[in-house]
VMD Tcl script that builds the backbone (N, CA, C; Angstrom):
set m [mol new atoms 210]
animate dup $m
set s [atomselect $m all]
$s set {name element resname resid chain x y z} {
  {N N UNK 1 A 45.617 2.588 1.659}
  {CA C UNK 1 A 45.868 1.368 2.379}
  {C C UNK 1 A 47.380 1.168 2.482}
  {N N UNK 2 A 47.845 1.418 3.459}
  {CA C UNK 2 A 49.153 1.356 4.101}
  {C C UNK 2 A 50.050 0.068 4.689}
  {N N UNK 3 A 50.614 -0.794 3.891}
  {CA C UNK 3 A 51.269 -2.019 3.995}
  {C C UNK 3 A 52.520 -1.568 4.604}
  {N N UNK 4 A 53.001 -2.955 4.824}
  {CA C UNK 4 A 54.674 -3.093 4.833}
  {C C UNK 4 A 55.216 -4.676 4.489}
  {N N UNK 5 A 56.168 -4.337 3.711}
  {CA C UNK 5 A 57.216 -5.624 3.489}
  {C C UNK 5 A 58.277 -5.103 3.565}
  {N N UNK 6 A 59.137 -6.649 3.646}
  {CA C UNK 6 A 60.444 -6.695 3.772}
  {C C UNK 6 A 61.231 -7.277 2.537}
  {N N UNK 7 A 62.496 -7.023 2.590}
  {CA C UNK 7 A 63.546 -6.874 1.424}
  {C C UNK 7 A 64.072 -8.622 1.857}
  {N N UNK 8 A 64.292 -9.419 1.021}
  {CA C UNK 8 A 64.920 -11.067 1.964}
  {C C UNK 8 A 66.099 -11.008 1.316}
  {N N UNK 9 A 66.586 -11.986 1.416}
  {CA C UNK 9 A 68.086 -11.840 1.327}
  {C C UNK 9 A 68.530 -12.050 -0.041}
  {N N UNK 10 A 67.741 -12.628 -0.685}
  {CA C UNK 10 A 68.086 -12.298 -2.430}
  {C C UNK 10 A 67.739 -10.981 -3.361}
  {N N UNK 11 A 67.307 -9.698 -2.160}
  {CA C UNK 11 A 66.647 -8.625 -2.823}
  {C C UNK 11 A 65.424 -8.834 -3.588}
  {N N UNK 12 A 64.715 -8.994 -2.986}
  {CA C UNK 12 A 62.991 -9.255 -3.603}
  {C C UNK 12 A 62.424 -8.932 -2.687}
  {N N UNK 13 A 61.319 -8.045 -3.105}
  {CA C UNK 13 A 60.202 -7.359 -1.934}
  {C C UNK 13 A 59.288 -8.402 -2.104}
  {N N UNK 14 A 57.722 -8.817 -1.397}
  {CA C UNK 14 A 56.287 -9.505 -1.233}
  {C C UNK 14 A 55.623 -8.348 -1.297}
  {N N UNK 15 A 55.153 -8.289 -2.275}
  {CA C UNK 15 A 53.227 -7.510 -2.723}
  {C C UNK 15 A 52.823 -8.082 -1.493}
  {N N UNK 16 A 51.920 -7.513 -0.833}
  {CA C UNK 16 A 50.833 -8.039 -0.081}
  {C C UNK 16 A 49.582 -8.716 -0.990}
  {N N UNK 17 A 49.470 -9.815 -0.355}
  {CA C UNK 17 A 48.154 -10.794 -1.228}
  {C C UNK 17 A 47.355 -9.968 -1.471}
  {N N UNK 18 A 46.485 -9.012 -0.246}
  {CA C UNK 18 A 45.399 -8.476 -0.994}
  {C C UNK 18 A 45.661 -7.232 -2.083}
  {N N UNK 19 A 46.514 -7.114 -2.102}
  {CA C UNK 19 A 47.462 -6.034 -3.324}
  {C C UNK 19 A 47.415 -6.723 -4.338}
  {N N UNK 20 A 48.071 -7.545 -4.187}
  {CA C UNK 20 A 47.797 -8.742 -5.580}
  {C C UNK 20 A 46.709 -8.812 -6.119}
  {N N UNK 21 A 46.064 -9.481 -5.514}
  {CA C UNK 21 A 44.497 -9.663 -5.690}
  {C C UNK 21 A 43.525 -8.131 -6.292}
  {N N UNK 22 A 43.890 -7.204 -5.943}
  {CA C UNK 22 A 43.022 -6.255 -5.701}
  {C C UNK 22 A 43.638 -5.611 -7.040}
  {N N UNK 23 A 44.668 -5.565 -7.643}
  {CA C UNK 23 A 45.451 -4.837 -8.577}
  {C C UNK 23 A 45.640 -6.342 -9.795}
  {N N UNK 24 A 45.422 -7.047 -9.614}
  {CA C UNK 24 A 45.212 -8.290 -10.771}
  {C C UNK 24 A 47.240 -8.277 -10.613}
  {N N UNK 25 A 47.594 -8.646 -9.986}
  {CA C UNK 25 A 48.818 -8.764 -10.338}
  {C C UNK 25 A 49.466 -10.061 -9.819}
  {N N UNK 26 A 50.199 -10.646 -10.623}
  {CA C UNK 26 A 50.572 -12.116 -11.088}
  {C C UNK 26 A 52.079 -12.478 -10.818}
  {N N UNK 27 A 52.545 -13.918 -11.245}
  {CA C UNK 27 A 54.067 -13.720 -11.128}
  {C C UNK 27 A 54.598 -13.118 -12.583}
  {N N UNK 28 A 54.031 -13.319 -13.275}
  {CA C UNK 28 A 54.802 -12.643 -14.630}
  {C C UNK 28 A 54.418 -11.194 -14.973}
  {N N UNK 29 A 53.504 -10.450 -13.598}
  {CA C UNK 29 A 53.509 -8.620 -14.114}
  {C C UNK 29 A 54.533 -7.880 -13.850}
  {N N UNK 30 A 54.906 -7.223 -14.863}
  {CA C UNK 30 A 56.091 -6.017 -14.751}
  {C C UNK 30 A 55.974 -5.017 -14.316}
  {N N UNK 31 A 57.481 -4.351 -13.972}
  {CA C UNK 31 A 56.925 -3.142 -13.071}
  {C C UNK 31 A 58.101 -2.222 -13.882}
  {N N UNK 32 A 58.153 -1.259 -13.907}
  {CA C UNK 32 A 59.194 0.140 -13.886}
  {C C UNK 32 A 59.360 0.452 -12.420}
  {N N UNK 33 A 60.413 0.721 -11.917}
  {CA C UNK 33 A 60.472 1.419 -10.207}
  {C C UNK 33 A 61.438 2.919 -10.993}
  {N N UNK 34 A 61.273 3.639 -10.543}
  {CA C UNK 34 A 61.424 4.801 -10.536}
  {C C UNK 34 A 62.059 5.157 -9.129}
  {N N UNK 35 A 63.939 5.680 -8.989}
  {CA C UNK 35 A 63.867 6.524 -7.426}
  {C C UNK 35 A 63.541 7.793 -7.811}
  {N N UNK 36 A 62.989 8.304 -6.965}
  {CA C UNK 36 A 62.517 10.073 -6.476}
  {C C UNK 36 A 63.885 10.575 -5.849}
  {N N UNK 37 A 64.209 9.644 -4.465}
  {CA C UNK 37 A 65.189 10.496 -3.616}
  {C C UNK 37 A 66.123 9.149 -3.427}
  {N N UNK 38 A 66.452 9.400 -1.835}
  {CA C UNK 38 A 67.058 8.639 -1.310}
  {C C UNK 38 A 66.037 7.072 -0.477}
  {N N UNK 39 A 64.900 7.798 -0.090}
  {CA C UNK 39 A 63.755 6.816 0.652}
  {C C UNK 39 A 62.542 6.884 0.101}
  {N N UNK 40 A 62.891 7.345 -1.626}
  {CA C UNK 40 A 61.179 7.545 -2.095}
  {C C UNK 40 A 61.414 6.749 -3.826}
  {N N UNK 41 A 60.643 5.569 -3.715}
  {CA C UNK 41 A 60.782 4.748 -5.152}
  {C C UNK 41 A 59.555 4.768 -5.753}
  {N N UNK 42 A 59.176 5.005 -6.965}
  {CA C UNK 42 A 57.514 4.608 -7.753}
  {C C UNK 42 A 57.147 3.191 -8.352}
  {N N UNK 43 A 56.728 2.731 -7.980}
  {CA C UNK 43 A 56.827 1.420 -8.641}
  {C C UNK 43 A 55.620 1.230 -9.270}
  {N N UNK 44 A 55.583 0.581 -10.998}
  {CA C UNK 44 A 54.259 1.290 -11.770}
  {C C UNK 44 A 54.459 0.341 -12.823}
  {N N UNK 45 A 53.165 -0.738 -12.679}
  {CA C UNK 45 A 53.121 -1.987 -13.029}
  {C C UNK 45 A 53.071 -1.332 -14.815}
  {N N UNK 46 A 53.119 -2.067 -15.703}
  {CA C UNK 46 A 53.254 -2.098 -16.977}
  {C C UNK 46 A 52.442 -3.443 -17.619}
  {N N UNK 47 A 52.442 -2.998 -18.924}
  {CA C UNK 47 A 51.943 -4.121 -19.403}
  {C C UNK 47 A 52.299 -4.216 -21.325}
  {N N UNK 48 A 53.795 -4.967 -21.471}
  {CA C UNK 48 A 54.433 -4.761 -22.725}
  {C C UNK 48 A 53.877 -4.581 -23.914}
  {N N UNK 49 A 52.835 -5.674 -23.613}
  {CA C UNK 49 A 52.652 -5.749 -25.155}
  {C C UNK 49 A 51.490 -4.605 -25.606}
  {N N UNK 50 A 50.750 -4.469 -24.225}
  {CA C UNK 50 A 49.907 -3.040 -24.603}
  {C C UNK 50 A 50.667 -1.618 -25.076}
  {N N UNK 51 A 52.071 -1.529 -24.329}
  {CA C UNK 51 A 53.323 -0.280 -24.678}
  {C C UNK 51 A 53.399 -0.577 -25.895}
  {N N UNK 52 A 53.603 -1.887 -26.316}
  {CA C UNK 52 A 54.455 -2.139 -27.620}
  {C C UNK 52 A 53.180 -1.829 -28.773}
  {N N UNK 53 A 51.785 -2.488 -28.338}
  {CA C UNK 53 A 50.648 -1.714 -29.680}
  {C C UNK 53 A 50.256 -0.501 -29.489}
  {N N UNK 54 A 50.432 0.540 -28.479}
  {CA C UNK 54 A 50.488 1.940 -28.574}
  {C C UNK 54 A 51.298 2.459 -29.660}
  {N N UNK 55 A 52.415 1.869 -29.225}
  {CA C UNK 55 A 53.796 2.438 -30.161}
  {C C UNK 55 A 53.582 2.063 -31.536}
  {N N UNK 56 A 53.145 0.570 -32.027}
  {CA C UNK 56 A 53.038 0.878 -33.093}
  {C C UNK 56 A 51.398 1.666 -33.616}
  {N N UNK 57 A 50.882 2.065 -33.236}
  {CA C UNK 57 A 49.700 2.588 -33.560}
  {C C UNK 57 A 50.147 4.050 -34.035}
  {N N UNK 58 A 51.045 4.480 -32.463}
  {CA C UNK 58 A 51.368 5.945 -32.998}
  {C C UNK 58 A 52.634 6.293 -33.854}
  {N N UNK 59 A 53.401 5.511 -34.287}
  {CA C UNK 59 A 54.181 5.229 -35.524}
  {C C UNK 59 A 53.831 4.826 -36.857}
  {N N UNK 60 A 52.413 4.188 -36.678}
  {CA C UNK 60 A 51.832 3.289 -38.155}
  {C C UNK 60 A 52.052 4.315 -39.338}
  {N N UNK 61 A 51.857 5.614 -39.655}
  {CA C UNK 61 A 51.778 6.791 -40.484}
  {C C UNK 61 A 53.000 7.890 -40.416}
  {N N UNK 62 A 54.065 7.259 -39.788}
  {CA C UNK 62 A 55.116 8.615 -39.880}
  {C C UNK 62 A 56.233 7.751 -40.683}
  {N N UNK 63 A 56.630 8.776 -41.370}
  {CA C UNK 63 A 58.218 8.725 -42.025}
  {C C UNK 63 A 59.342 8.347 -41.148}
  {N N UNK 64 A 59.623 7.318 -40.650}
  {CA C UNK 64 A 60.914 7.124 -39.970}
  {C C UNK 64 A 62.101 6.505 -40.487}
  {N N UNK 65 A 62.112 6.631 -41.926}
  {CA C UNK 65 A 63.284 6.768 -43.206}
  {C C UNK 65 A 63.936 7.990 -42.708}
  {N N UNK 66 A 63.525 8.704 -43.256}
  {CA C UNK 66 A 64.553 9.875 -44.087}
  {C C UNK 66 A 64.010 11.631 -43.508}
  {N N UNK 67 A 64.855 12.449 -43.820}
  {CA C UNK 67 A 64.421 13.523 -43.568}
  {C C UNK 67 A 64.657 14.254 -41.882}
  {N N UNK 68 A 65.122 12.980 -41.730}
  {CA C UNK 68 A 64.810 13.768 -40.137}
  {C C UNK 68 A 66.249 13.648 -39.525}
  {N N UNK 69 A 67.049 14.928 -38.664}
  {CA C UNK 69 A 67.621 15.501 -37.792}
  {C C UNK 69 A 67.635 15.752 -36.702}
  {N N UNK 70 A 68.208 14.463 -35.892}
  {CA C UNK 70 A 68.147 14.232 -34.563}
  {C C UNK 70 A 69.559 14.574 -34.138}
}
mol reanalyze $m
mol bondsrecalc $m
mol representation Tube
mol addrep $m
C-alpha cells in the first residue's frame, strides 16, 4: 500500500490515518529512521521499554564486572 506525505515547514512528516490505525501507532510511538542512500530512509517503529526488558533478560546471568577486554 503505496502512500504519500509531505515534509511542513517544521520538518515533520503525517503517517497516513489508515497507517496509523492499521499499525496501532500513536502520538507517543517511536521510530529509528535509518538512511540507506541519498532517497532511501527505513523507518522502524520501536517500542523502549520492550528493548529495555530484552536487554535486561539477556544480561540477567553474565559477568559485566570484570574479566573482560574490550
Amino acid at each position: 500500500m503505496a502512500k504519500t506525505t509531505k515534509v511542513d515547514k517544521r520538518g515533520r512528516l503525517t503517517l497516513p490515518k489508515e497507517l496509523r490505525e492499521s499499525h496501532h501507532i500513536d502520538e507517543n510511538t517511536e521510530f529509528i529512521i535509518e538512511e540507506i542512500n541519498e532517497d532511501t530512509f527505513i523507518l522502524k517503529k520501536i517500542d523502549l521499554e520492550e528493548l529495555i526488558e530484552s536487554v535486561r533478560k539477556e544480561i540477567q546471568n553474565k559477568d559485566l564486572v570484570g574479566g573482560n577486554d574490550f
